[in-house]
C-alpha positions as CSV (number, residue, x, y, z in Angstrom):
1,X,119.1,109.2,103.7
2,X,117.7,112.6,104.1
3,X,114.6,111.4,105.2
4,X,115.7,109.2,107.6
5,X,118.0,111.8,109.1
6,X,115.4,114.5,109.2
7,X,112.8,112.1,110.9
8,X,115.9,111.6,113.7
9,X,116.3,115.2,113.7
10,X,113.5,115.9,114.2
11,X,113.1,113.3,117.5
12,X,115.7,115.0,119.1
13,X,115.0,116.5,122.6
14,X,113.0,113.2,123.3
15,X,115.1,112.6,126.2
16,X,112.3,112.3,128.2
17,X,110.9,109.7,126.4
18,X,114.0,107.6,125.8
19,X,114.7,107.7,129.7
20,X,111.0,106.4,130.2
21,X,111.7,103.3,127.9
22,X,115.1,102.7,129.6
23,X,114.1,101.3,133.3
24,X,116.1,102.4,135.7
25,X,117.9,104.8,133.4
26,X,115.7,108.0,135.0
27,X,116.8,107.0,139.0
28,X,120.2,106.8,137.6
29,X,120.2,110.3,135.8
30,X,118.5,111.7,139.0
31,X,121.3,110.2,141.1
32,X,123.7,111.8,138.6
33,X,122.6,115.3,139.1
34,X,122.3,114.6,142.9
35,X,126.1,113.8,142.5
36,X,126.8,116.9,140.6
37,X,124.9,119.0,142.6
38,X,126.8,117.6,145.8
39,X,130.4,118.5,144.5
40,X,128.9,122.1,143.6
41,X,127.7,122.1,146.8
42,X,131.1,121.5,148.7
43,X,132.8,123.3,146.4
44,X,131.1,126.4,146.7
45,X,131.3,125.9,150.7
46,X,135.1,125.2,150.7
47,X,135.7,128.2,148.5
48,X,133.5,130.3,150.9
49,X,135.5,128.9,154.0
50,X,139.0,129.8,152.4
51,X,137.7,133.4,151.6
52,X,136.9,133.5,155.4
53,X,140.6,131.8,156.4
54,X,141.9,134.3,154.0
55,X,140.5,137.0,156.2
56,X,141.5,135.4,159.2
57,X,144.9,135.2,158.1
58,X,144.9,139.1,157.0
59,X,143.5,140.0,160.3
60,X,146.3,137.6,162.5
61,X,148.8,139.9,160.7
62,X,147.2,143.6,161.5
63,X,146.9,142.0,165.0
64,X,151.0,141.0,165.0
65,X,152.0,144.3,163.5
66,X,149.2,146.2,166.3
67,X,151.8,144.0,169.1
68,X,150.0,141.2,168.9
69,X,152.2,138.5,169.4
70,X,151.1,136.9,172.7
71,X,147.4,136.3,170.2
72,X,149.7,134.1,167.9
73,X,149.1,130.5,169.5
74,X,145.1,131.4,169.9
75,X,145.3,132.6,165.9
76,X,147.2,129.6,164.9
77,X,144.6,127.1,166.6
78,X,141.7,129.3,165.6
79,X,143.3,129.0,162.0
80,X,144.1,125.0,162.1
81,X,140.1,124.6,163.3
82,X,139.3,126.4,160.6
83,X,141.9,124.7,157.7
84,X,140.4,121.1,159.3
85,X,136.7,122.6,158.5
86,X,137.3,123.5,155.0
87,X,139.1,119.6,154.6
88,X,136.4,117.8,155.8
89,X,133.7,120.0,153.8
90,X,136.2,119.3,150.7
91,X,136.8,115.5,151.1
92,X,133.5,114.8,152.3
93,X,132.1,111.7,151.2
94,X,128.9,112.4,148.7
95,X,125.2,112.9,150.4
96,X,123.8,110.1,147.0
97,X,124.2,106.8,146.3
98,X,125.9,105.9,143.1
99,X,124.6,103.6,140.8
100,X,126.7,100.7,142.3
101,X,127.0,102.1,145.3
102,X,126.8,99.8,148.2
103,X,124.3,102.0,150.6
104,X,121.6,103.3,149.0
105,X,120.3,106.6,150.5
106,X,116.3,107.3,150.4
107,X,114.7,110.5,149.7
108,X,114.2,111.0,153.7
109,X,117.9,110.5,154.4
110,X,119.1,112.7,151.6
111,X,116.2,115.4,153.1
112,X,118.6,115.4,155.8
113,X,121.6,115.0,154.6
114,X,120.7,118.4,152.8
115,X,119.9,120.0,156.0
116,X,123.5,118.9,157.0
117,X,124.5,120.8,153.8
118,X,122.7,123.7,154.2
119,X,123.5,124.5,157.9
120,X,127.8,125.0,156.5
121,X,125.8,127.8,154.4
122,X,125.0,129.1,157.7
123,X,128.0,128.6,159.4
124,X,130.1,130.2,156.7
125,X,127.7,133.4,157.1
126,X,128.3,132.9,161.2
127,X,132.2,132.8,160.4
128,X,131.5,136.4,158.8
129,X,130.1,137.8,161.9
130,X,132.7,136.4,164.3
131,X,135.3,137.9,161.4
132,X,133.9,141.2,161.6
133,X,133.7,141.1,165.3
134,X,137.4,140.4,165.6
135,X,138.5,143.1,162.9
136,X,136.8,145.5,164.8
137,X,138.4,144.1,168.4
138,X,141.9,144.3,166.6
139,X,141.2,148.0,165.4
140,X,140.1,149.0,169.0
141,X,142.4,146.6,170.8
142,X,139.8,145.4,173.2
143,X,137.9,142.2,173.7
144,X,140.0,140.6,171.3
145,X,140.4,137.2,173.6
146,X,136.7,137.5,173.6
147,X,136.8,137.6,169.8
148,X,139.5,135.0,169.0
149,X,137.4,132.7,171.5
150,X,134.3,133.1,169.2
151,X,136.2,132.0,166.4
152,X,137.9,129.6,167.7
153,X,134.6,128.7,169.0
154,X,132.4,128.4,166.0
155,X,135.1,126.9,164.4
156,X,134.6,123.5,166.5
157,X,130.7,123.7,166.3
158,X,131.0,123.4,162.6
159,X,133.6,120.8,162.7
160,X,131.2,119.1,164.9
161,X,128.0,119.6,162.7
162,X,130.0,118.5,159.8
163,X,131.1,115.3,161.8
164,X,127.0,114.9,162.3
165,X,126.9,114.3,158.6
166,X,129.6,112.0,158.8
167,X,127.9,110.1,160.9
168,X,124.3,110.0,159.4
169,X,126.3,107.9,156.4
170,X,127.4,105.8,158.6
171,X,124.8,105.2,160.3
172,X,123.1,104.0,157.1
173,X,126.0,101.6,156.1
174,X,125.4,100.1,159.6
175,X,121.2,99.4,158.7
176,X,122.3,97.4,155.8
């Protein structure tokens, strides 16, 4: 027995080679990391858009304690925009195709599916700039319609962009 366990030892790492025997079985473990990488994806972009409604939420209460209060209805839609953002980026339907999955996605509609993806990157690093642009509007008390607007603002755009994606997935469902 020790022979035949240190030849099977010995054979391990060969993942490579038992996934080129198994047909099939390497599109499936690519599809499997595509799926994992998705959820990291959205995770990482929903936890980056709660940091920034976080903010938001900290700089809504400097801006009622400053006297604020006529701000409040423009901060609470600004805020909901923002809350549906991070719920759609969350429950998202994956940019793969499952093993069984009914629509199967090709490399160029993944591509840009992907570009989809990386573009809430972007907006989350917009989101920062329209954040710091209202801090400093609440500090100085000027411009801060100006501010809130651009918030508010961006927040639709990437609600929109995100609904893009949406509809790139179904868009494939409809070709089948």
């Amino acid at each position: 027995m020790s022979e035949l366990y240190d030849q099977i030892a010995g054979q391990r790492g060969s993942v490579e080679r038992l996934i080129a025997r198994l047909p099939g079985f390497g599109g499936y473990m690519e599809r499997a990391s595509r799926r994992t990488a998705d959820r990291m994806l959205r995770d990482y972009v929903t936890a980056q858009i709660a940091e920034r409604i976080n903010r938001f939420v900290g700089i809504e209460k400097s801006l009622l304690e400053s006297g604020g209060l006529k701000y409040m209805s423009k901060t609470k839609s600004a805020k909901t925009k923002l809350q549906t953002y991070q719920d759609r980026v969350k429950a998202a339907a994956p940019g793969y195709s499952g093993f069984f999955a009914a629509v199967k996605i090709g490399e160029e509609e993944l591509e840009r599916l992907y570009s989809f993806d990386e573009a809430q990157i972007r907006y989350v690093d917009r989101l920062d700039e329209a954040l710091h642009t209202l801090e400093e509007a609440v500090k100085t008390q000027s411009d801060i319609d100006v501010a809130l607007a651009a918030v508010d603002s961006l927040a639709v755009e990437a609600n929109e962009a995100f609904k893009l994606r949406d509809d790139v997935l179904t868009n494939l469902d409809k070709s089948l």
